[in-house]
C-alpha positions in Angstrom: 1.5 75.5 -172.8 -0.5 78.7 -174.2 -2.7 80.4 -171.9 -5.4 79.6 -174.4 -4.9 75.9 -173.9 -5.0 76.0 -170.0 -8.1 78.0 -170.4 -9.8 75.2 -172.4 -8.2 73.0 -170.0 -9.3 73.9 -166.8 -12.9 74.3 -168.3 -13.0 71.3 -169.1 -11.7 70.4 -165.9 -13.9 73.0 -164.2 -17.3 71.0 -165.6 -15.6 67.7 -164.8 -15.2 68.9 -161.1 -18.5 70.3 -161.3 -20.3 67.1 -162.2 -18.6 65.5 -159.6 -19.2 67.5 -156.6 -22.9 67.4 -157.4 -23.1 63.6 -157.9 -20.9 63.4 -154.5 -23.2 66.0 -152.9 -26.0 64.6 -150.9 -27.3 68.4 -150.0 -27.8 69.5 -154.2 -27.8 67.1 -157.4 -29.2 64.0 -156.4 -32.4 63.6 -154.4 -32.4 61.8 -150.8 -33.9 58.6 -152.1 -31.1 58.2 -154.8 -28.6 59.1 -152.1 -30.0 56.3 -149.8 -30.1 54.4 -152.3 -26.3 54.7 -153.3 -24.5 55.1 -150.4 -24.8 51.0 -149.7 -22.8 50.5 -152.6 -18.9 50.2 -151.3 -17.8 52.0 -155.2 -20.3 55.1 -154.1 -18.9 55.4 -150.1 -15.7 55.6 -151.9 -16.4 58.6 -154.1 -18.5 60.1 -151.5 -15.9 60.1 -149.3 -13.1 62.1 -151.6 -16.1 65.1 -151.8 -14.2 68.0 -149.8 -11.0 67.0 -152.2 -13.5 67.7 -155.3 -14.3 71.2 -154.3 -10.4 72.1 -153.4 -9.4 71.1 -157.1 -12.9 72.8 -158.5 -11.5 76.0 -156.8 -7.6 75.6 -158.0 -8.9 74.8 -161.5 -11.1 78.2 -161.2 -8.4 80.3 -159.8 -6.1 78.8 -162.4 -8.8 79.8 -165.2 -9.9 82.8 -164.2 -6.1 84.1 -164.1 -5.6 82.8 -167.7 -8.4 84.6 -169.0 -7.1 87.6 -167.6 -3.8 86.9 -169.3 -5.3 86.7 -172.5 -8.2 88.1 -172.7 -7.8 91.2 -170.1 -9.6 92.7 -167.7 -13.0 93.5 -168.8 -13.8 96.7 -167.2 
């Protein structure tokens, strides 16, 4: 795999991780009310409850990125 494919990768991956986190997040993204709201549901305490696994793989697919770019694109200053 090229370094400019695991940088489109892990971007992608990176917003995926993103989106999650903040729909998992009951202190940014979704308001208290929707959080209230949700949290009955069994399917939401599920995903809720992987949260803290979301942000590790956020910050693995960042690193990952980040050193990628600097592969191929260089450092900038």
């Amino acid at each position: 795999m090229t370094p400019l494919q695991i940088i489109y990768i892990t971007g992608i991956a990176n917003v995926v991780l993103f989106l999650l986190i903040v729909f998992s997040c009951r202190c940014m993204g979704i308001n208290k009310g929707l959080f209230d709201r949700l949290i009955r549901y069994k399917w939401y305490q599920k995903f809720y409850s992987k949260h803290c696994y979301y942000w590790w793989a956020f910050l693995v697919s960042i690193v990952i990125h980040a050193i990628a770019a600097f592969q191929v694109f260089g450092f900038p200053f």
